[in-house]
C-alpha positions in Angstrom: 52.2 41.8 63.3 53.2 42.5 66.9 56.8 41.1 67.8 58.8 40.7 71.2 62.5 40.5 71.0 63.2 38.5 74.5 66.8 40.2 75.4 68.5 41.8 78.1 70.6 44.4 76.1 68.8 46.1 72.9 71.9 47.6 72.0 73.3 44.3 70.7 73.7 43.3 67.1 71.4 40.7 66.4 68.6 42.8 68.9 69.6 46.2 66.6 69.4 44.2 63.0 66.0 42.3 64.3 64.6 45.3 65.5 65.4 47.4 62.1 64.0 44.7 60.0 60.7 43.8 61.5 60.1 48.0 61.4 61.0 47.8 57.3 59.1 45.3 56.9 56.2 46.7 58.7 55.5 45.3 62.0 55.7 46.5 65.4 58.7 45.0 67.5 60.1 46.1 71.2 62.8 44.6 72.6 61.3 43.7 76.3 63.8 42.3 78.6 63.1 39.2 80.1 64.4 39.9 83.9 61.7 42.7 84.2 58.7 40.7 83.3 56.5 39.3 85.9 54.3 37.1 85.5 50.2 36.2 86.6 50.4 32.1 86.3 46.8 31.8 85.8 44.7 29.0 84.1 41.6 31.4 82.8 44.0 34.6 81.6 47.6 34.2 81.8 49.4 37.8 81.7 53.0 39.2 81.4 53.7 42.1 83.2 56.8 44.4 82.6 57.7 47.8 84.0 54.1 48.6 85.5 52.0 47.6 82.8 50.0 44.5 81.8 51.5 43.4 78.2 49.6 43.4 75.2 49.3 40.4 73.4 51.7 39.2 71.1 51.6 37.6 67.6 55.4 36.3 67.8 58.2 36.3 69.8 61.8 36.2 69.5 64.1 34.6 72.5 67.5 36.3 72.3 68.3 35.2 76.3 71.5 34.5 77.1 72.6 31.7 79.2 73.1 33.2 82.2 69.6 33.9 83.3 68.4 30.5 81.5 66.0 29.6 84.3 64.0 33.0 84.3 64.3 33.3 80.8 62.4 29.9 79.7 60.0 31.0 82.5 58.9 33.9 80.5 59.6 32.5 77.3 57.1 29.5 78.3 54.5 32.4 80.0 54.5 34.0 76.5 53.7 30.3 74.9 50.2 30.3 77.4 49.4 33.5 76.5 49.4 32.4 72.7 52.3 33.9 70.7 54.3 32.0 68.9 57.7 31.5 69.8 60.5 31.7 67.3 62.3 28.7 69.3 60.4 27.0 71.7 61.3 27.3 75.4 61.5 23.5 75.6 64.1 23.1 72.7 66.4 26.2 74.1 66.3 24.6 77.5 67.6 21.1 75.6 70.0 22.7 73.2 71.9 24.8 76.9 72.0 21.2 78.0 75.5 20.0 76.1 75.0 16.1 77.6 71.3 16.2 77.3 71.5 17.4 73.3 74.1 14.8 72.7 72.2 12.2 73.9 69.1 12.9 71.8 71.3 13.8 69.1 73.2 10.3 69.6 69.8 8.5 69.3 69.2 9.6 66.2 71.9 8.3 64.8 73.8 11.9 64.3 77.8 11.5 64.3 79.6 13.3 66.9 83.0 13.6 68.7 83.6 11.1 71.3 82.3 11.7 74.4 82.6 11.4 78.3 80.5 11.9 81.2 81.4 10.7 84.8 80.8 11.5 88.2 83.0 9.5 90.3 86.4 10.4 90.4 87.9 6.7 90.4 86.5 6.8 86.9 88.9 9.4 85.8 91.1 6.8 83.9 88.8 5.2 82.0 87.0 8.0 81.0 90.4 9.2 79.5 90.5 6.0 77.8 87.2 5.8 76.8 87.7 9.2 74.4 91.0 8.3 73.0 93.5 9.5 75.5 95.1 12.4 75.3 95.4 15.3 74.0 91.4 15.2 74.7 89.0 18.6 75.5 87.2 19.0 78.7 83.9 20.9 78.7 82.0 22.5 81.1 78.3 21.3 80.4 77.1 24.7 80.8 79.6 26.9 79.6 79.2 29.1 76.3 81.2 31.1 73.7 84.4 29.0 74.4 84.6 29.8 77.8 85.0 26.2 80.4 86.5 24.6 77.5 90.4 23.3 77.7 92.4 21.1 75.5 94.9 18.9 77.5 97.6 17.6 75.0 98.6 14.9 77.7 97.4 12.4 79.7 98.8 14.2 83.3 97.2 17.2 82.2 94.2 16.0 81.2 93.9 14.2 84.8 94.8 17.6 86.7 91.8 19.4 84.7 88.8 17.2 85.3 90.3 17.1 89.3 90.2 20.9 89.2 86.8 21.4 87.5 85.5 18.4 89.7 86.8 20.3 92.8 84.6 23.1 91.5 81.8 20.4 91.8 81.1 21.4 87.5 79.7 19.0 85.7 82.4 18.3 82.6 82.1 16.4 79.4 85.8 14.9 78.2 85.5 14.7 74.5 88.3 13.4 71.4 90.5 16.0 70.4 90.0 16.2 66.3 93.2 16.8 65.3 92.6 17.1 61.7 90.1 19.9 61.7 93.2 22.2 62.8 91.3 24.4 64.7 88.7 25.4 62.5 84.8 24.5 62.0 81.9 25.3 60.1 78.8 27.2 61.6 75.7 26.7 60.0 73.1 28.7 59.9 69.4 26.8 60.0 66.1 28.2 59.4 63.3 25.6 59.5 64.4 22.8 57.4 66.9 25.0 55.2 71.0 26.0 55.9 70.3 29.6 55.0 74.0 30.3 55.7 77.9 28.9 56.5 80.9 29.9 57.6 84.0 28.4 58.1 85.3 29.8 61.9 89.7 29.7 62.8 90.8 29.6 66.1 93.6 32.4 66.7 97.0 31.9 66.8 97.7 29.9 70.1 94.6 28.9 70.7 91.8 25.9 69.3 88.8 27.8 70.0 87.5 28.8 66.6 84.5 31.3 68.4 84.5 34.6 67.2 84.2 35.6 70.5 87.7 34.4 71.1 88.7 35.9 68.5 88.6 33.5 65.6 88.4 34.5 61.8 85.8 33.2 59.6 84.9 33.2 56.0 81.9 32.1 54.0 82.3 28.5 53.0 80.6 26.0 50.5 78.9 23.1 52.5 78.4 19.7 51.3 75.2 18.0 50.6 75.7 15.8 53.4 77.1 18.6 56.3 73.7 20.3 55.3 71.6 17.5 55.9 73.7 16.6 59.1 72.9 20.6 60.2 69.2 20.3 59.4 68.8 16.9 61.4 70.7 18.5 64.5 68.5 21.3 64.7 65.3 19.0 64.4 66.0 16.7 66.7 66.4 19.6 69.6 62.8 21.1 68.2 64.7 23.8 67.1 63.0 26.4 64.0 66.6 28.5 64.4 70.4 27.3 65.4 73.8 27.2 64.7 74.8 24.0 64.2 79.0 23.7 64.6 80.5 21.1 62.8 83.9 20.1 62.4 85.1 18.2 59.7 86.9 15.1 60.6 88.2 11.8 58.7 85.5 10.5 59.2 82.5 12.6 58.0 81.1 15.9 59.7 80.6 15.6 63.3 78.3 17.5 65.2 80.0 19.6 67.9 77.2 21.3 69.6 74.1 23.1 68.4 73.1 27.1 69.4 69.5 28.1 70.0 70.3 31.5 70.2 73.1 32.5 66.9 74.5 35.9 66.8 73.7 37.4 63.4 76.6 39.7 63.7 79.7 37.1 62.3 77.4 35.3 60.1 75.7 38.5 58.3 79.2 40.4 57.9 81.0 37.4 56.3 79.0 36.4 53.6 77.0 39.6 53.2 73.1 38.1 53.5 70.4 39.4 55.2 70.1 36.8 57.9 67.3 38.9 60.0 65.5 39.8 57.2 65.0 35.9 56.5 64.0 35.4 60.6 61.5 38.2 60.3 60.2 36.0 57.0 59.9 32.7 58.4 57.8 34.4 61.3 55.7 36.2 58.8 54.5 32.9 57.3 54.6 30.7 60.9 53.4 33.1 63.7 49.1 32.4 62.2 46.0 32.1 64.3 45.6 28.0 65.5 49.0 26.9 65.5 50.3 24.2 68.3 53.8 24.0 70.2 55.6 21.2 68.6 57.3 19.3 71.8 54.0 20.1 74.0 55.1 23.0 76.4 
């Protein structure tokens, strides 16, 4: 099987592991970076070009794009899908899960339990909005922002007011969300694969700080889910149309509670905390998906 790796930097973790695996396990991979593909949009034979040369056809493909270059990434992602391969994570789904309002309203109408949540645009609405979550303390959001990064806990109600006037004055788009108090700054990443949680870990914000992100340096160890923050997982990552995500949960009085779901996981803090081969099982699910005749599931 021929495999593309969609990324911008091969030398990352989750690129390396991916890479190493497919090769073990007998296919071809390269790592093709999605900024240096161009593309002929063309109804009778639709082509990727990258560095020169017309690409070959591929059997699967592998979107590790980051969220910067979103917009050029699904293009190529969704050039790839014309051209027939099969895309470990549609380009549709990615482009819902980097939506944070969009994938907590589809998530809402399914009935899937999440935090609280604001969205408003008008600045004479800033009261209620507070209101609306709970008061304060209360976390604003940047709808786009990743990794931890455009996210701020206000512990009071003046502070929480001088934060969406400063990220308004930015003219970003915010979500204000309840503060869970009782999850004490920790939450559970799961890993999905198709229908299955093939992994968890239970993520702790640093010292200081209520970011559990390992990027922000938070600690995590591998943690014991329960039958119903599995199903919860599963139901998250299906609704987005995703066949991979990391689905963050925190655990609050009141059941598990979605908190926002990843189309594109590092492997890295997942694989080194509770030891399994997490790209070896994403090279597997390809090997029995990625077949002659199959169809997009959300249409393109």
């Amino acid at each position: 099987m021929k495999i593309a790796i969609l990324s911008c930097d091969e030398a990352l973790y989750s690129c390396r592991r991916l890479l190493e695996t497919a090769s073990e396990r007998g296919h071809q991979a390269e790592v093709i970076d999605p900024l240096s593909c161009y593309m002929n949009i063309n109804p009778a034979s639709p082509c990727v070009h990258y560095h020169g040369r017309q690409l070959p056809y591929f059997d699967a493909v592998i979107p590790r794009i980051g969220a910067a270059i979103t917009f050029y990434g699904m293009a190529v992602l969704r050039q790839f899908e014309m051209c027939g391969s099969y895309p470990f994570n549609e380009s549709l789904a990615i482009t819902r899960a980097r939506d944070k309002l969009r994938s907590m309203q589809l998530m809402a109408r399914q009935g899937i339990d999440l935090p609280v949540t604001g969205f408003a645009h008008s600045p004479d609405d800033t009261q209620d909005l507070i209101e609306m979550v709970g008061g304060a303390p209360l976390v604003v959001k940047l709808v786009e922002g990743t990794q931890g990064i455009g996210v701020v806990l206000a512990e009071t109600r003046q502070a929480a007011e001088s934060v969406i006037d400063a990220f308004r004055g930015l003219k970003a788009h915010i979500l204000v969300q309840e503060f869970i108090k009782e999850a004490h700054g920790r939450d559970i990443r799961c890993f999905v694969i198709g229908d299955e949680v093939v992994a968890a870990i239970e993520r702790e914000a640093k010292e200081g700080d209520f970011r559990s992100n390992l990027h922000r340096g938070g600690q995590a160890r591998a943690v014991v889910i329960t039958p119903q923050e599995r199903a919860v997982a599963v139901k998250a990552a299906n609704t987005l149309g995703l066949d991979v995500a990391g689905v963050d949960i925190l655990r609050a009085k009141r059941g598990p509670l979605v908190m926002e779901v990843n189309a594109s996981p590092g492997l890295e803090g997942i694989e080194s905390t509770t030891g399994l081969n997490i790209a070896g099982m994403i090279i597997s699910w390809l090997e029995e998906q990625a077949r002659p005749g199959f169809s997009l599931k959300t249409g393109g």
